[in-house]
TORDO-56762 format. One record per residue: residue in one letter; y, x, z of N, C-alpha, C in turn. Coordinates in steps of 0.2 Angstrom, whole numbers, plus 5000, padded with zeros to 4 digits. Layout:
<nodes>
aYXZYXZYXZ/...
</nodes>
This chain:
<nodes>
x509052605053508652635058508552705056/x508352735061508352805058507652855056/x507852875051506752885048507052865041/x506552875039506352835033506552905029/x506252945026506552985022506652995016/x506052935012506052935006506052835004/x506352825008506652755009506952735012/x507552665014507852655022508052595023/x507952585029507452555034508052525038/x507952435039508452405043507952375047/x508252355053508152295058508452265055/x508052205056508452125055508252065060/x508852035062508552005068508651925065/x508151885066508351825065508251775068/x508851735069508851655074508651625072/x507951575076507951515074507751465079/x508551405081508151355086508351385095/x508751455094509051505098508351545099/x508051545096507451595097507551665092/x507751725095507651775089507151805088/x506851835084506351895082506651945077/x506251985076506452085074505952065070/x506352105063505852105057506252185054/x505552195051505852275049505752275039/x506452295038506652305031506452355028/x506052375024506052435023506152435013/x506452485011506952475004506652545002/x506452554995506352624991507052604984/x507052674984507652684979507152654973/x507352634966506952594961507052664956/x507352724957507352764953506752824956/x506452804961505752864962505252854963/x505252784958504752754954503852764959/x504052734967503652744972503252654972/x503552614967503152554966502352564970/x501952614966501252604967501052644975/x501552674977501452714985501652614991/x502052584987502352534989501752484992/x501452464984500952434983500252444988/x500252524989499652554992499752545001/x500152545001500352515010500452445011/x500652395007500452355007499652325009/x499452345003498652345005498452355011/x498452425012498452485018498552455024/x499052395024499252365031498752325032/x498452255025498252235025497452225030/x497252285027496652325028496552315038/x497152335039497052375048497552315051/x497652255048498052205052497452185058/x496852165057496552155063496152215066/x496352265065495852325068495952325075/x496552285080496752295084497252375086/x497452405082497852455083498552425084/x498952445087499552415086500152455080/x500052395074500152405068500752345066/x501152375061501552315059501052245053/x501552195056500952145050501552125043/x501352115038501552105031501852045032/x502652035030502951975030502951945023/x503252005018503451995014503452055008/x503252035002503552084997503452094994/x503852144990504252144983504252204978/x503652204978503252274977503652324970/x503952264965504152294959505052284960/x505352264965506152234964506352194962/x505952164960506252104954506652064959/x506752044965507052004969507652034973/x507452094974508052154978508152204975/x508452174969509052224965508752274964/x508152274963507752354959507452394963/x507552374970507252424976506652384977/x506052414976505452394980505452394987/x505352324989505352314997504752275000/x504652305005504252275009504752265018/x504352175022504752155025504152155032/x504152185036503352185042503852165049/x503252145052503552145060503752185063/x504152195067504452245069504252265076/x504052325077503552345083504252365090/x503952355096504252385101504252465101/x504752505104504752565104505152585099/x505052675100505352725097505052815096/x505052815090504852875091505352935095/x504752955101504753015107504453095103/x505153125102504953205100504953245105/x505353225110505353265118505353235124/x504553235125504353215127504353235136/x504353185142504553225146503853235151/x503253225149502753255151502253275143/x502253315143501953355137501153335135/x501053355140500253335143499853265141/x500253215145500253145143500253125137/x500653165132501053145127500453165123/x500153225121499753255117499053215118/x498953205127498453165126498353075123/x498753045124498952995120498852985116/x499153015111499353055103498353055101/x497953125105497553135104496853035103/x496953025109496952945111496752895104/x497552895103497752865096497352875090/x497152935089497052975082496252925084/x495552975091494952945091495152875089/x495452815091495552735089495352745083/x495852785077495952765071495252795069/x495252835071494352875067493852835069/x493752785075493152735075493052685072/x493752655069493552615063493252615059/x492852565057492452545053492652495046/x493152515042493552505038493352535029/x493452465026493652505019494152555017/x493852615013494452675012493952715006/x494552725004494552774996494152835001/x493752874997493452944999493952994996/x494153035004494553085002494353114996/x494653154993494753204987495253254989/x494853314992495653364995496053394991/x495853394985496453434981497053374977/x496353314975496753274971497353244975/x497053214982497653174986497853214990/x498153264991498853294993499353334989/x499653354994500253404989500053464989/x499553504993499353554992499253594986/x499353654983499353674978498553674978/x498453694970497753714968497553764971/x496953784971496653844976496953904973/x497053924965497253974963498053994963/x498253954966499053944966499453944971/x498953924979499053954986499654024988/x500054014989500654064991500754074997/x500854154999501354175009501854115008/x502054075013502754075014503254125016/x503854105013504254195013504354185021/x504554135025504554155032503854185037/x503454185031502854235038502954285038/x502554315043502654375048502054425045/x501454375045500754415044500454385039/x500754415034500354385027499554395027/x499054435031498354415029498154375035/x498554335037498254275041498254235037/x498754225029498954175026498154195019/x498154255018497854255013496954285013/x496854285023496354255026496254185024/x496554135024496354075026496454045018/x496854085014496654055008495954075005/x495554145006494954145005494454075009/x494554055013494254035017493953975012/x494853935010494453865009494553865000/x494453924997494053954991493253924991/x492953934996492253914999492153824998/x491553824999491653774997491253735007/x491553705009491653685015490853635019/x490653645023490053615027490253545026/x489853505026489753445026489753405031/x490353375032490453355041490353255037/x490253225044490353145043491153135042/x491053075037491753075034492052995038/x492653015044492852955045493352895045/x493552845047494252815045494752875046/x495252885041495852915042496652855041/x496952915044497652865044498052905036/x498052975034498253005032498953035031/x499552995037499853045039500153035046/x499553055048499653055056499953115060/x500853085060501253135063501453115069/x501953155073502153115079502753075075/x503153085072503653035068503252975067/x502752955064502652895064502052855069/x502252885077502052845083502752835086/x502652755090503052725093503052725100/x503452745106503152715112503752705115/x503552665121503852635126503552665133/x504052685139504052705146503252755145/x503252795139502552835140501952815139/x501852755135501552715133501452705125/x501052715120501152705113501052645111/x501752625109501652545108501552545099/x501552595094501452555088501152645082/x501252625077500852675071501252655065/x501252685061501852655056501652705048/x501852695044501752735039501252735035/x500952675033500152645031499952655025/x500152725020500252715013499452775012/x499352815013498752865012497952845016/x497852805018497052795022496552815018/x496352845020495652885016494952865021/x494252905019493752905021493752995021/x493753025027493453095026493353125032/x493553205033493353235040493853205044/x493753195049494253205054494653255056/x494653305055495153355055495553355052/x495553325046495953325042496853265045/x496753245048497253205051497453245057/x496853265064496953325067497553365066/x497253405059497753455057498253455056/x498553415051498953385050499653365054/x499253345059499753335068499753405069/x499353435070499453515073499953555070/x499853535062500353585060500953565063/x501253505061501753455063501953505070/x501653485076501853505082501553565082/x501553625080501653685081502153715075/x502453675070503053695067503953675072/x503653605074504153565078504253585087/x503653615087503653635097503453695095/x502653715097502453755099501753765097/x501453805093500553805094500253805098/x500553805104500153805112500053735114/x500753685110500553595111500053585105/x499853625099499453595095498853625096/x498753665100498053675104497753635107/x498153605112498253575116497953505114/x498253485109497853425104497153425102/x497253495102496353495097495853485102/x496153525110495753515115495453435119/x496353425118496253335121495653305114/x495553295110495353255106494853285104/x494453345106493753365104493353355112/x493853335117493553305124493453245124/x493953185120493753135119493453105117/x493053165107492353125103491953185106/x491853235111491253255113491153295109/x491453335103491153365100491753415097/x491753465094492153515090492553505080/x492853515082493253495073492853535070/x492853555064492553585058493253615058/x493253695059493853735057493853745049/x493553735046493653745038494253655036/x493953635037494853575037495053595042/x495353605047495753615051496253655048/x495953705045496353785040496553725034/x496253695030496653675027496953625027/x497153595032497753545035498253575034/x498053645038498753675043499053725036/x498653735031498853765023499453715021/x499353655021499953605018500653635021/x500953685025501353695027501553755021/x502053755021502253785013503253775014/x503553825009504253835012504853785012/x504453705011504953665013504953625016/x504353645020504053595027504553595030/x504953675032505453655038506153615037/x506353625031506553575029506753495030/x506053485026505553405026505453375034/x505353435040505353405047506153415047/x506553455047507153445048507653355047/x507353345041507453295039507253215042/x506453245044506153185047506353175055/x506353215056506753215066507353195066/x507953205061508453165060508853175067/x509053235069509253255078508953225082/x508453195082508053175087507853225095/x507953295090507853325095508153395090/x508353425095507953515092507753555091/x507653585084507153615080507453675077/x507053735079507153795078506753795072/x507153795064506953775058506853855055/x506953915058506953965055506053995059/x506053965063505353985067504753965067/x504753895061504253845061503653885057/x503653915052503153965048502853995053/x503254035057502754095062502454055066/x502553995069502353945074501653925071/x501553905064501053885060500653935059/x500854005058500354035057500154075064/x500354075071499854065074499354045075/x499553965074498853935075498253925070/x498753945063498053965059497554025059/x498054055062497754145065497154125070/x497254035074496854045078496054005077/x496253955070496153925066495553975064/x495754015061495254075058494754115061/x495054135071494754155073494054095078/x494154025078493654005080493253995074/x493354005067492853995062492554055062/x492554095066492254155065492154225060/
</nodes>
């Protein structure tokens, strides 16, 4: 199937009785030693199998390879749909998207309390770099002062922790599934927010990633905390473009030399509603 960029991922259909069903393989190399990221979505699935979201359920697994040749596998159901990168109402699509995200942050779920430095890739606060593709380096070294501070105290909700458009599925405009279950936390909300913003303002445009922030601050009634928002949209770094190049797999289109300036628009906008 196509995806998977740090493991790969089969359809498996199987007969029984002339009845078929779709089961999804999913296989890590046993040499990137991803055992406990393996483990942790297992779990992770575990957790949100009845939360009503439409999620894969846990068939099987094999956490260490001891049964499939060294490759840590995990076996789930297989969801209808396909991930939609161009989409043919925008509009719809970001609403939805935003839609999706409120579902996951009303749960009422067990989750590890974020830790912003410890659980991401983000470098250390003292170690924050321009991307050589930006255009306006004190937008970048504006926003690195910023989240130097130490950040207001917002309510900490369910998160998904990598809520990209890659990992929504849909069908006829419809989002039929969520995928990707290995990071859930307890924290702000923006923080997954942003996260997609960056995504769709590297990938599209910062005009769709506004556009998100707007659908989803109409839906809980209320405004993101810009100080996560900045440091979501900080996770982009010079080998994002790359890393989405990889992840969209031609799905679509991707002006991979313009993804930086696209993100630092909207951090520049980031900055200015924080005041």
């Amino acid at each position: 199937m196509t995806g998977g960029v740090s493991s790969v991922v089969h359809r498996i259909t199987v007969e029984r009785g002339g009845v078929r069903s779709s089961y999804v393989l999913r296989q890590y190399p046993g040499a990137l030693g991803l055992n406990e990221a393996v483990r942790q979505e297992v779990e992770n699935l575990t957790t949100v199998a009845d939360s009503g979201l439409p999620v894969p359920r846990i068939i099987a697994a094999d956490i260490d390879g001891d049964r499939t040749g060294g490759a840590p596998s995990v076996l789930m159901t297989h969801l209808p749909g396909h991930v939609d990168l161009t989409p043919a109402d925008p509009g719809s699509w970001l609403r939805a998207i935003a839609e999706l995200a409120a579902r996951v942050h009303a749960l009422d779920l067990p989750a590890p309390m974020l830790r912003p430095w410890q659980d991401s890739w983000i470098a250390p606060r003292h170690e924050l770099r321009v991307p050589a593709g930006a255009h306006q380096h004190g937008v970048w070294t504006a926003a690195f002062a910023v989240i130097r501070e130490t950040p207001a105290s917002v309510p900490a909700v369910f998160l998904h922790g990598d809520f990209l458009p890659v990992n929504v599925l849909w069908s006829r405009g419809k989002v039929t599934g969520l995928v990707d279950w290995n990071g859930i936390h307890r924290g702000p909300r923006a923080v997954d927010i942003g996260h997609c913003r960056r995504y769709i303002a590297a990938l599209h445009s910062p005009e769709w990633a506004q556009q998100l922030r707007s659908q989803y601050e109409l839906i809980i009634g209320q405004s993101l905390d810009p100080w996560w928002d900045i440091y979501a949209l900080l996770h982009h770094d010079d080998q994002q473009p790359a890393w989405i190049r990889r992840q969209v797999a031609g799905r679509r289109t991707f002006d991979e030399t313009g993804a930086t300036q696209r993100v630092e628009t909207t951090l520049k906008d980031a900055l200015r509603r924080l005041g």
